[in-house]
N, C-alpha and C positions, 0 to 999 in steps of 0.2 A: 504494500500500500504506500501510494505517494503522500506527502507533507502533505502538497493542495487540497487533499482530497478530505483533511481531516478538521476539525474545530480545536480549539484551543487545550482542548484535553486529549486532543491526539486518539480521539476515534471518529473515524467515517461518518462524514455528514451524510443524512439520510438519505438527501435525494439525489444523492453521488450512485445507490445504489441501481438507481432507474436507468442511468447512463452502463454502469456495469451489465446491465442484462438486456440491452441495445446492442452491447456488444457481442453477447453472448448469441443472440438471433442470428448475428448478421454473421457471423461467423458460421454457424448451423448450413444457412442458405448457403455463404460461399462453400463450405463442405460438400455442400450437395451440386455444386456447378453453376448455378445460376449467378448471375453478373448483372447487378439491383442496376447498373446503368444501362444495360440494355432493356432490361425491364422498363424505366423511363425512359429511353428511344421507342419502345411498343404504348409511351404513355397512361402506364400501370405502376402505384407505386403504394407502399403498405403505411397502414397508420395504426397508432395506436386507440384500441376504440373502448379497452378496459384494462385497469391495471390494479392489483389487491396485493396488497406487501404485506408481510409479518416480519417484524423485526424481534427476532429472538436472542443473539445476541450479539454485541460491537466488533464489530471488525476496528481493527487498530493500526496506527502509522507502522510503516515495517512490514506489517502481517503479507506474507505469499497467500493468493488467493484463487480459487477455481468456483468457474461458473459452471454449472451442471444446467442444459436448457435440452427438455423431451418435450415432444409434441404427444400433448393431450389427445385435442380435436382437432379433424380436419375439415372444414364446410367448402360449399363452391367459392366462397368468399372472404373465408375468414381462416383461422387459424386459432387456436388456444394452445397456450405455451404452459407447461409448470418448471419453474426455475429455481434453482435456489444459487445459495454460494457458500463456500466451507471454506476453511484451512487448508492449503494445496497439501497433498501428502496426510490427509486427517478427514478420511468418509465422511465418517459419525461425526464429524465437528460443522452442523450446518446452523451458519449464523444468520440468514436471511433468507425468505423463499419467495416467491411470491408464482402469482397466477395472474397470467398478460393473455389478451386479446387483440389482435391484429388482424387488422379489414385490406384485403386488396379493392386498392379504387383507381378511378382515373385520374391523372393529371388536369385534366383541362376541369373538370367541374365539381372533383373530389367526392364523387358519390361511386357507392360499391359496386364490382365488376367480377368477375368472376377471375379466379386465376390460373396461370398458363396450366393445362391438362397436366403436362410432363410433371411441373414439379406437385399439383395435387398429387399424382400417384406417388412420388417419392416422398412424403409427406404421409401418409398413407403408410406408406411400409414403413417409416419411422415408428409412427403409432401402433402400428398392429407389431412392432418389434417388441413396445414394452409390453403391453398383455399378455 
């Protein structure tokens, strides 16, 4: 964990952690091949349309940290993520989790669109991996 990232008691400012699990998405997608700028060259791009955090316990200046990011659900439109983050090297040490929703929309008028078939199915077998 960076200095910036913490408050004056040298633990993780809260909404530091929304950016940690942004990262964690976009990271998943690039895993999976998809390239979010081509995605906005077809004029599709994802937003966040729900977000439920549980802060259990502080992450702190220093701390090595792992974002763990499985796909819940998968809809024509949407996606549901359950995320958490722990201790890099420490499973059972999970200090924050939360539950995101994410809408495929379009560019030009920001209402929801259904997304690319390809990555639904990979998305799909993400999910039907953890059951």
């Amino acid at each position: 964990m960076y200095y910036e990232d913490t408050d004056l008691a040298g633990v993780v400012f809260y909404a530091n952690y929304l950016k940690y699990y942004e990262r964690g998405r976009t990271e998943l997608v690039r895993a999976l091949g998809l390239d979010q700028a081509v995605l906005i060259e077809q004029g599709l791009a994802f937003a966040v349309a729900r977000c439920e955090v549980d802060y259990l316990k502080p992450a702190r200046f220093n701390d090595a940290l792992e974002v763990v990011t499985e796909v819940n659900r998968v809809g024509r439109a949407s996606i549901e993520f359950g995320q958490y983050l722990r201790k890099a090297g420490d499973p059972g040490n999970i200090l924050n989790k939360a539950l995101v929703k994410v809408v495929c929309i379009t560019v030009a008028d920001m209402k929801p669109a259904g997304m690319p078939i390809d990555l639904t199915r990979q998305l799909q077998h993400l999910q039907q991996a953890r059951l």
